[in-house]
C-alpha positions as CSV (number, residue, x, y, z in Angstrom):
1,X,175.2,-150.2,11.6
2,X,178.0,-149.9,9.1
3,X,175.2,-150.7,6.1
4,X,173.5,-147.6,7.2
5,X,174.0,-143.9,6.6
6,X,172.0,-140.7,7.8
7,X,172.8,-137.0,6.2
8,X,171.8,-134.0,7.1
9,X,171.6,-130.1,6.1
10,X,172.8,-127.9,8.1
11,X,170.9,-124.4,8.2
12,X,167.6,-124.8,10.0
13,X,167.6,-128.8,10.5
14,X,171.0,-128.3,12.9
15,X,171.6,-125.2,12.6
16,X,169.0,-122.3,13.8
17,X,169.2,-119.6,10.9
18,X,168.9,-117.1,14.5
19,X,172.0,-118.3,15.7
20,X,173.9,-116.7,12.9
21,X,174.9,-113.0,14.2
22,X,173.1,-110.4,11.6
23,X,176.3,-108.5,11.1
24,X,177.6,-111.8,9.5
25,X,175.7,-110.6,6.5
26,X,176.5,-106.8,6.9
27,X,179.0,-107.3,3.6
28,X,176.7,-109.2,1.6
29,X,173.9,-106.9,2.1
30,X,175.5,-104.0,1.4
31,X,177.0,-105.4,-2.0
32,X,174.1,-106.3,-3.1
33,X,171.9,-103.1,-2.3
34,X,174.7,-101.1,-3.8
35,X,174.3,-103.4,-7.1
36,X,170.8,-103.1,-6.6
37,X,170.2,-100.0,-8.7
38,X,166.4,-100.4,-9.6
39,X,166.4,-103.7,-10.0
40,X,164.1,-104.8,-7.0
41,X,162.0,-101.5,-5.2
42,X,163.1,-101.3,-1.7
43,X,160.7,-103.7,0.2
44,X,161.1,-106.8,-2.7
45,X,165.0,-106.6,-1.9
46,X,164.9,-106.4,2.1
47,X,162.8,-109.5,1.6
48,X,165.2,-111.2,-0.7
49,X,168.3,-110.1,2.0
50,X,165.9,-111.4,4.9
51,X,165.5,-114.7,2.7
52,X,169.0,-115.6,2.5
53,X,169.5,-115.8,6.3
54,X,167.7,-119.4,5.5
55,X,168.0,-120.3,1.5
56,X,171.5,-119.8,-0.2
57,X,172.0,-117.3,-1.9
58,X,172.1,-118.5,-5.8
59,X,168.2,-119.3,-4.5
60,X,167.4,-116.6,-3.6
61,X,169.1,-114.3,-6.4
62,X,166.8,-116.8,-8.8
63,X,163.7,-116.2,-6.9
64,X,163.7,-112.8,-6.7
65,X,165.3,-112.0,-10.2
66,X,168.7,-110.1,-8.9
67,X,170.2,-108.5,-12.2
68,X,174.2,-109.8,-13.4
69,X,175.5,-106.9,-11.2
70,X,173.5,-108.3,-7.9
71,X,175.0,-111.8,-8.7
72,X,178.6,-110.5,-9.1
73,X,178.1,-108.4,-6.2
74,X,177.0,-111.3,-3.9
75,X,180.2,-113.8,-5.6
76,X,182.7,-111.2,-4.4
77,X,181.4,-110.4,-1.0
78,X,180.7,-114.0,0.2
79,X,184.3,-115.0,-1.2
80,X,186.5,-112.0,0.1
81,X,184.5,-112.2,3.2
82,X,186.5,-113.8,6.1
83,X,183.6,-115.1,8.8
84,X,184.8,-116.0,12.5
85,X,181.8,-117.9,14.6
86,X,180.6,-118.6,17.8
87,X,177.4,-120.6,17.2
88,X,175.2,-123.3,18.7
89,X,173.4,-126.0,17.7
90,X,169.7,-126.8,18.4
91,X,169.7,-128.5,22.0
92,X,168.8,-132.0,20.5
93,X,171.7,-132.5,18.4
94,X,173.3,-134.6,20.9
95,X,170.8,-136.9,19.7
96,X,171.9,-137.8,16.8
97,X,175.5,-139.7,18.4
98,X,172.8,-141.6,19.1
99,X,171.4,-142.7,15.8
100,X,172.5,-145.7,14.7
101,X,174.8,-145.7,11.2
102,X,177.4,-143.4,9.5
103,X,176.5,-139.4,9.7
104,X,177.2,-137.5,7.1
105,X,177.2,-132.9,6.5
106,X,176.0,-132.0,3.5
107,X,175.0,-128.3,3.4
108,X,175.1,-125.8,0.3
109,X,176.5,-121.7,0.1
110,X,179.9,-120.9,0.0
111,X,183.3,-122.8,1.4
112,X,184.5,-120.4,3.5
113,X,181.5,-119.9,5.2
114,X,179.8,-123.0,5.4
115,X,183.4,-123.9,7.0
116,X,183.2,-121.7,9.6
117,X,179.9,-122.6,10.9
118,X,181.3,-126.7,10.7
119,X,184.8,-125.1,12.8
120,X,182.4,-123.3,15.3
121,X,179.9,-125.9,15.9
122,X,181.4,-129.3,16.0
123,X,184.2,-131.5,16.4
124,X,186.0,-134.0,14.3
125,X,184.0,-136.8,16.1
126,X,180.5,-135.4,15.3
127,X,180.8,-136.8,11.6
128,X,182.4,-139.4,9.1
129,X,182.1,-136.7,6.6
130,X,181.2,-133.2,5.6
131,X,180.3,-131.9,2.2
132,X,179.7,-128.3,1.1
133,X,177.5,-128.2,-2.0
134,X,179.5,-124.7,-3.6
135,X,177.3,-122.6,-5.1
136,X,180.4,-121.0,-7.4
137,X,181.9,-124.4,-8.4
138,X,182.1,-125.0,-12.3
139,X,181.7,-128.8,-11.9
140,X,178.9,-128.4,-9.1
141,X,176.7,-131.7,-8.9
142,X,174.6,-130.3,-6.1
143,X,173.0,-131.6,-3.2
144,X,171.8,-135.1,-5.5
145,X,175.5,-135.7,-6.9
146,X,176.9,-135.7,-3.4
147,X,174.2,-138.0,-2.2
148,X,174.8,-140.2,-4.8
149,X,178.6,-139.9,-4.3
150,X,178.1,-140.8,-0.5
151,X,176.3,-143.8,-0.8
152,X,178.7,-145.5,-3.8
153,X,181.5,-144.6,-1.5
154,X,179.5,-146.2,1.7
155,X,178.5,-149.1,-0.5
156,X,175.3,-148.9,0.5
157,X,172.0,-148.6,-1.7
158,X,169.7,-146.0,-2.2
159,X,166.9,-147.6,0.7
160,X,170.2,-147.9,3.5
161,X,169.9,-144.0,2.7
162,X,168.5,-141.3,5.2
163,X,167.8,-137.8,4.1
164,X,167.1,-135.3,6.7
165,X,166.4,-131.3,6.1
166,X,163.9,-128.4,6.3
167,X,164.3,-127.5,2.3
168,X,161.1,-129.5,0.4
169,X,162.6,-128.3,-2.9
170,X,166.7,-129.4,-2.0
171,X,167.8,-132.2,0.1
172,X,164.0,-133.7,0.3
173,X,163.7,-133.4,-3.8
174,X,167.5,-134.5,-3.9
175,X,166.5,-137.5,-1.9
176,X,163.5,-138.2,-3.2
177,X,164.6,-138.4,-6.8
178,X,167.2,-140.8,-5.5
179,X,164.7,-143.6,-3.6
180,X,166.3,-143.0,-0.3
181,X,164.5,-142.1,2.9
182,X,163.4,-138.5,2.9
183,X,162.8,-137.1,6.4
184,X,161.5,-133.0,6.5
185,X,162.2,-131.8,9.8
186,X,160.1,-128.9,10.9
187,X,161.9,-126.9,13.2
188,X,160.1,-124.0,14.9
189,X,159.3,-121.9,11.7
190,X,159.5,-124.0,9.3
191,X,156.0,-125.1,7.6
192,X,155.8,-128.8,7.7
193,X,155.6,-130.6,4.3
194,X,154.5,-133.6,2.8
195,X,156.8,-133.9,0.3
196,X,159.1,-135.9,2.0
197,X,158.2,-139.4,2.9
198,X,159.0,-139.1,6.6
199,X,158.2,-136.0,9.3
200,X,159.5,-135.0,12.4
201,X,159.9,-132.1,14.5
202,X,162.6,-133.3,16.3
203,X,165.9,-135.5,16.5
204,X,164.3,-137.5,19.1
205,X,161.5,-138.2,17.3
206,X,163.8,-138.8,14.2
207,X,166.0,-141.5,15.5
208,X,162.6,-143.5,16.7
209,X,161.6,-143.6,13.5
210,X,165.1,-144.9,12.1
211,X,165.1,-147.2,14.9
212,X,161.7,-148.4,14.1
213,X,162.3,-149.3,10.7
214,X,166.0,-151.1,10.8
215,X,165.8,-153.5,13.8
């Protein structure tokens, strides 16, 4: 179904935030607590570094209030970082060769990172294309923009649309404020939410339900 097009996130809808080694972070981390310098007390910023194993990191640093320093700190250890992977997939991703329409990557953090989780996990096959929503880039349009971008390229309208992620407050608000099809998918961990006008636990259960409404 060329009139048809499914994205998805990455972290925690493909992607199990687990599978990511902890030293991956080790840089980052240390940046950050060295920048730290009062800013959060000692159990506030563990929580913050534990939250960005599942949230990007400009999310996190507004959540939780990280000082100019932190945010600095973070830029130049994510972009001077150089990450080599060996990750896997939930076992159901198969699933979604299945799927009927175009499949598209959209997932947010840092190039050279977000990269090397695409080069460890898939192959050129697995996707017509993949976006990274940079945190750092001047002319970022976020999560909505490529979305938007997709479907004008596609030539598709908004309702030929599929959104599909864990994050209630980016892809699912993204897609929302679009008027495409917003699935949540709540992966083991993940709180199920109504936000989204779809739910699933599951790619299997995600391509009946795209099935079900396009035959």
């Amino acid at each position: 179904m060329n009139n048809l097009a499914v994205i998805y996130d990455l972290d925690e809808t493909i992607l199990p935030a687990s599978a990511v080694p902890d030293d991956t972070f080790n840089s980052l981390f240390e940046a950050i607590r060295n920048a730290n310098d009062g800013t959060l007390d000692e159990d506030k910023l563990e929580e913050a570094l534990k939250a960005m194993r599942r949230l990007s990191v400009d999310v996190v640093a507004a959540d939780y209030g990280f000082s100019d320093a932190m945010n600095e700190a973070a830029k130049d250890a994510l972009l001077h970082t150089k990450y080599e992977l060996e990750l896997s997939t939930y076992d159901d991703f198969p699933v979604i060769r299945t799927i009927p329409g175009k499949r598209y990557l959209v997932t947010t953090g840092v190039p050279n990172l977000q990269q090397a989780k695409v080069d460890s996990l898939f192959t050129q096959d697995d996707f017509d294309g993949v976006f990274v929503d940079d945190i750092y880039q001047e002319s970022r349009v976020g999560k909505k923009g490529l979305f938007k971008q997709i479907a004008e390229d596609a030539g598709i309208s908004a309702t030929q649309v599929w959104i599909v992620g864990d994050n209630p407050n980016a892809e699912i608000k993204a897609g929302n404020e679009l008027g495409m099809n917003t699935v949540h998918i709540a992966r083991p961990g993940v709180k199920p939410s109504n936000l989204a006008k779809y739910q699933v636990q599951t790619f299997e259960e995600l391509k009946t339900l795209i099935e079900k409404h396009n035959i």
